[in-house]
C-alpha positions as CSV (number, residue, x, y, z in Angstrom):
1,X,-74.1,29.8,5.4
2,X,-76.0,28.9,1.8
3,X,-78.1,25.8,2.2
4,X,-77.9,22.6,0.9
5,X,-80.6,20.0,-0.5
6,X,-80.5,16.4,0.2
7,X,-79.9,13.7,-2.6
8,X,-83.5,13.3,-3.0
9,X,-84.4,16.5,-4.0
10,X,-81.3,16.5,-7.0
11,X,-80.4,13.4,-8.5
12,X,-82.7,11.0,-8.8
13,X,-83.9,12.3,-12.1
14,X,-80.4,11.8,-13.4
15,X,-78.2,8.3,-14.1
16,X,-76.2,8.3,-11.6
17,X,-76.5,8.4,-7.8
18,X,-73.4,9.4,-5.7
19,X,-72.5,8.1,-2.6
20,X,-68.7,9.2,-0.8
21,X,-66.4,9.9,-3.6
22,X,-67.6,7.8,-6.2
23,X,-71.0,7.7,-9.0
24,X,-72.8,4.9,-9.7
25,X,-74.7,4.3,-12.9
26,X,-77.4,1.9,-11.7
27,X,-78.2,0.9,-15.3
28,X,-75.0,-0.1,-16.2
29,X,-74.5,-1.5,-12.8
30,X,-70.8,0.6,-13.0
31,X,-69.1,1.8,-10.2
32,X,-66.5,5.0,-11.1
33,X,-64.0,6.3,-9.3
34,X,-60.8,8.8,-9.7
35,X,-57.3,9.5,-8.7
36,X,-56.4,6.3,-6.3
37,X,-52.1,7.8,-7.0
38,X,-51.2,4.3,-5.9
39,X,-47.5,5.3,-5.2
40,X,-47.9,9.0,-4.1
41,X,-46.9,8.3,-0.8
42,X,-43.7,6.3,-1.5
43,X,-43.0,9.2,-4.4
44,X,-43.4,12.0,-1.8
45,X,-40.7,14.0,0.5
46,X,-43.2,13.4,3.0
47,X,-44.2,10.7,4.8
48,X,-48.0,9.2,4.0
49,X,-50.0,10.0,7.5
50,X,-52.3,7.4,6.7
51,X,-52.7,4.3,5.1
52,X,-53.8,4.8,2.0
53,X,-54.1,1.2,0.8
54,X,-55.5,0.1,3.5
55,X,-58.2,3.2,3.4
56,X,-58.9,2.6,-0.2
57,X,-59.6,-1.2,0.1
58,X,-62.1,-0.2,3.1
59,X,-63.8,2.2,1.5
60,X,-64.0,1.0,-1.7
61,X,-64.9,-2.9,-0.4
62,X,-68.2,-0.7,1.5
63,X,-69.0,0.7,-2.0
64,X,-69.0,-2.4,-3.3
65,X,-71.7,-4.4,-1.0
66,X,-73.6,-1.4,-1.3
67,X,-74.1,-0.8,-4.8
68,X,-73.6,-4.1,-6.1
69,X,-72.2,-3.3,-9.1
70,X,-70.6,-5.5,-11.4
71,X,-67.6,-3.2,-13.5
72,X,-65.2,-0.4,-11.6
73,X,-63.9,2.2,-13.8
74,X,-61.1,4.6,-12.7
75,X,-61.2,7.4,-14.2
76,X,-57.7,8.4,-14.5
77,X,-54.4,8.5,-12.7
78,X,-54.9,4.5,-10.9
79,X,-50.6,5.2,-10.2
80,X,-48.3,8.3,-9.6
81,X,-46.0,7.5,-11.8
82,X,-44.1,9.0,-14.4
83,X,-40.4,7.2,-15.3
84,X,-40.6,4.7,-13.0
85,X,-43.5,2.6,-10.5
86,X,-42.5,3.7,-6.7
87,X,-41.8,1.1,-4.2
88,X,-45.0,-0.9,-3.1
89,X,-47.4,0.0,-5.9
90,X,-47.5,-3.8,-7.4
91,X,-48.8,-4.9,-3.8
92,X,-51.0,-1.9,-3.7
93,X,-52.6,-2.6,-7.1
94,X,-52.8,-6.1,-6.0
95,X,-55.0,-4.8,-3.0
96,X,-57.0,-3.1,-5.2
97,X,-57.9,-5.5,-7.8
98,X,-58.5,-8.7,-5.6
99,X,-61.0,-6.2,-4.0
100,X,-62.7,-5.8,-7.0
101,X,-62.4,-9.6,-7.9
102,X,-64.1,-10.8,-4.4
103,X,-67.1,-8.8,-4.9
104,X,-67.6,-10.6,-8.6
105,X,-66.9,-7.3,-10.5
106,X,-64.2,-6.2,-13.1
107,X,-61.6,-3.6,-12.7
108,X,-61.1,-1.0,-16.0
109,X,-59.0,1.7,-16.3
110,X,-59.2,5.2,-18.2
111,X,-55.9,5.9,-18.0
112,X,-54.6,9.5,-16.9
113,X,-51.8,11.9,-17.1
114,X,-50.0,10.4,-14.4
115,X,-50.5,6.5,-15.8
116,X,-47.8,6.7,-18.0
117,X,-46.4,3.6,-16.3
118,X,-49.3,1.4,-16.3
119,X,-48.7,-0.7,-18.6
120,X,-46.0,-2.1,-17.1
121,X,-47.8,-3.4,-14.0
122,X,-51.6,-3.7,-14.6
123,X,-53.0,-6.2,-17.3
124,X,-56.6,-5.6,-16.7
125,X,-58.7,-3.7,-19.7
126,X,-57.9,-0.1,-20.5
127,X,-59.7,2.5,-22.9
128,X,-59.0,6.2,-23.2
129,X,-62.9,6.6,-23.0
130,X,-65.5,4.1,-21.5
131,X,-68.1,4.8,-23.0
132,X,-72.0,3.3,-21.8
133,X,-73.9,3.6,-25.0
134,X,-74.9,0.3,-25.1
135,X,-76.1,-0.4,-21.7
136,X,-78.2,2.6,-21.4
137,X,-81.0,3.4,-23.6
138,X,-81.8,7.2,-23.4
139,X,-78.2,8.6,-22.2
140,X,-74.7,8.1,-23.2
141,X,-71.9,8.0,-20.9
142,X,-68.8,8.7,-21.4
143,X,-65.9,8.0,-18.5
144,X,-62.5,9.5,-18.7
145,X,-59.8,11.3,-16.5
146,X,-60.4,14.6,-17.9
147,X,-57.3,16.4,-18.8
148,X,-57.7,16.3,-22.5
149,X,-60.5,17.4,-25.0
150,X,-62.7,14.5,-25.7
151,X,-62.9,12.9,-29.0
152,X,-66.2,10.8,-27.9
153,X,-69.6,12.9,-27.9
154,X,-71.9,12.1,-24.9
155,X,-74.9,13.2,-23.0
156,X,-72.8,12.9,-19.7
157,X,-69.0,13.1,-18.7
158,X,-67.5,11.5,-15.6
159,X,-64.2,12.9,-14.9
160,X,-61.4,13.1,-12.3
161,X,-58.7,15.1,-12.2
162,X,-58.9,18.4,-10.7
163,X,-59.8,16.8,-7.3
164,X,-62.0,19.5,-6.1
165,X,-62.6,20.3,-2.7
166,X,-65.2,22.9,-1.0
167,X,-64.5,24.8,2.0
168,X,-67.3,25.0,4.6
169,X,-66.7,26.9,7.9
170,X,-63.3,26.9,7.0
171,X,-62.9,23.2,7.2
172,X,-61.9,21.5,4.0
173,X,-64.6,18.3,2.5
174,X,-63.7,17.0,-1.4
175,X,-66.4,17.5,-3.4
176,X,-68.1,16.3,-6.8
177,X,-69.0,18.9,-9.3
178,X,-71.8,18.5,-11.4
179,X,-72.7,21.2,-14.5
180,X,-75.4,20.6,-16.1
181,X,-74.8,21.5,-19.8
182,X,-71.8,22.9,-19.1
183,X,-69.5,21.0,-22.2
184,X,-70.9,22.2,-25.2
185,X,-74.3,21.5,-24.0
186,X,-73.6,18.1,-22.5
187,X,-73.3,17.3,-18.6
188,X,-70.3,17.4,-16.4
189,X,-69.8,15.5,-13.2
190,X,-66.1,15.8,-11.8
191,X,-65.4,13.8,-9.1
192,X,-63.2,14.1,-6.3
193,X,-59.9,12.0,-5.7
194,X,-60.7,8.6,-3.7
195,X,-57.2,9.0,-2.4
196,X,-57.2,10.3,1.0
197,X,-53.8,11.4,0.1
198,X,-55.0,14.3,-1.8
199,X,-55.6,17.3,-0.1
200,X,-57.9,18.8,-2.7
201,X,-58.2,22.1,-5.0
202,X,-60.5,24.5,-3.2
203,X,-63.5,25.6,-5.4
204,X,-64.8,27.6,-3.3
205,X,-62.9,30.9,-5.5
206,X,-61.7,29.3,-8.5
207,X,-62.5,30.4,-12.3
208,X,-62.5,28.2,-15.1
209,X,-59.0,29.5,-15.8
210,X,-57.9,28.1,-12.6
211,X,-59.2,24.4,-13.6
212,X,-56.8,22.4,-15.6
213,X,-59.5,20.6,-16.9
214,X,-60.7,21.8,-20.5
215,X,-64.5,20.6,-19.3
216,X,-64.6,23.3,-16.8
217,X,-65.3,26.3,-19.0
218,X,-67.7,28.2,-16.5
219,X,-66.8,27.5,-13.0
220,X,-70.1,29.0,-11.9
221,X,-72.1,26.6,-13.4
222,X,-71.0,24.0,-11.3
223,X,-73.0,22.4,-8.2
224,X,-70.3,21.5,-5.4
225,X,-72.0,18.2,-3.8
226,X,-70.7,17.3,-0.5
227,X,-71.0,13.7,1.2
228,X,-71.9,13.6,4.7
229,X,-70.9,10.4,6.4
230,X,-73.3,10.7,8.9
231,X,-76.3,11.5,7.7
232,X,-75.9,8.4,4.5
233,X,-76.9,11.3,2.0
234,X,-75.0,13.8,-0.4
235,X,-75.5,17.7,-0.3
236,X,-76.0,19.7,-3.2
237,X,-75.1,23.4,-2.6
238,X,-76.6,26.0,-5.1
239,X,-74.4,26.7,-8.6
240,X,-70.7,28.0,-7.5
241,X,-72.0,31.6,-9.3
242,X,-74.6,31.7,-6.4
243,X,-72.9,30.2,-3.2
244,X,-69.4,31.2,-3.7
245,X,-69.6,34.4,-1.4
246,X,-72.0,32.8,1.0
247,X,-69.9,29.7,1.5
């Protein structure tokens, strides 16, 4: 099987560090995440085989203490909800933003394509791009869900979306993407969904075609980066155009 390198060997040249499914821009003190679907369990035929709320507030309450930071972004798609708000989300969100609130931070949202509703039930701060130019004195951020073209230039784009996944001795792990250069000569990190709820696209043969993101325009380009739990460290595999047959 292709090898990975540990977290000190690739990022810490770069402005983020990752850590589960989530980046952290240390300078900015800004914790992002992705695709929470608050409502996708009440909103599907199927009944939710975990706790999602409960696994999100967890999780995210760990990220928290650990990284200190003081803003959360969401990159996109907070709710699953398109003409209405499913039973529960309200208390879910609630959750969610009283987590943020006890560790001293603030809660922002980027919204996405399935946010069409969120208007109507969250009253925190919302931008189409969250952008870091300010806080950061070489590179320029720019957070956002990642189904449309961007209309902000930036050195470095944190999206969602896609909620890529990478199969490893045919077991399934989400994984973060990370291109260097691979917008129009900025950098591309796609992160996975912090939903557990989401079972994942598997990279592991996709083209760019088969990304409905329009900042995935070679697939190959991408390093799948893995989280592993148990060793406190992320694993970055070799560019998909090099690993994908090995993997």
């Amino acid at each position: 099987m292709t090898t990975a390198t540990d977290t000190n060997d690739s990022d810490t040249d770069r402005p983020f560090t990752l850590r589960s499914r989530a980046a952290y821009i240390p300078d900015a003190e800004t914790l992002v995440i992705a695709d929470l679907h608050l409502g996708r369990g009440r909103s599907s035929a199927v009944d939710a085989p975990i706790d999602a709320t409960e696994s999100i507030r967890s999780r995210l309450t760990a990220l928290l203490e650990y990284t200190g930071a003081t803003t959360v972004v969401v990159a996109g798609d907070l709710l699953h909800a398109f003409n209405y708000v499913p039973q529960g989300v309200a208390e879910s969100l609630g959750v969610l933003e009283s987590t943020v609130e006890s560790a001293g931070a603030a809660l922002a949202v980027t919204p996405g394509n399935h946010d069409s509703m969120l208007s109507s039930v969250f009253e925190g701060e919302t931008r189409p791009v969250w952008q870091l130019e300010h806080e950061l004195e070489s590179t320029t951020i720019a957070v956002c869900h990642g189904h449309e073209e961007p209309d902000h230039e930036a050195d470095l784009y944190i999206v969602g979306h896609d909620h890529p996944a990478l199969s490893i001795d045919g077991r399934k792990k989400p994984c973060l993407l990370f291109g260097p250069g691979a917008y129009d000569g900025s950098d591309v990190l796609m992160l996975p969904a912090f939903t557990e709820l989401a079972g994942g696209a598997t990279v592991n043969g996709m083209r760019a075609r088969d990304f409905q993101s329009p900042f995935v325009t070679d697939a190959d380009a991408f390093h799948p980066i893995v989280w592993d739990d148990g060793a406190g460290e992320s694993l970055w595999f070799p560019p998909l155009g090099e690993c994908r047959q090995l993997l």
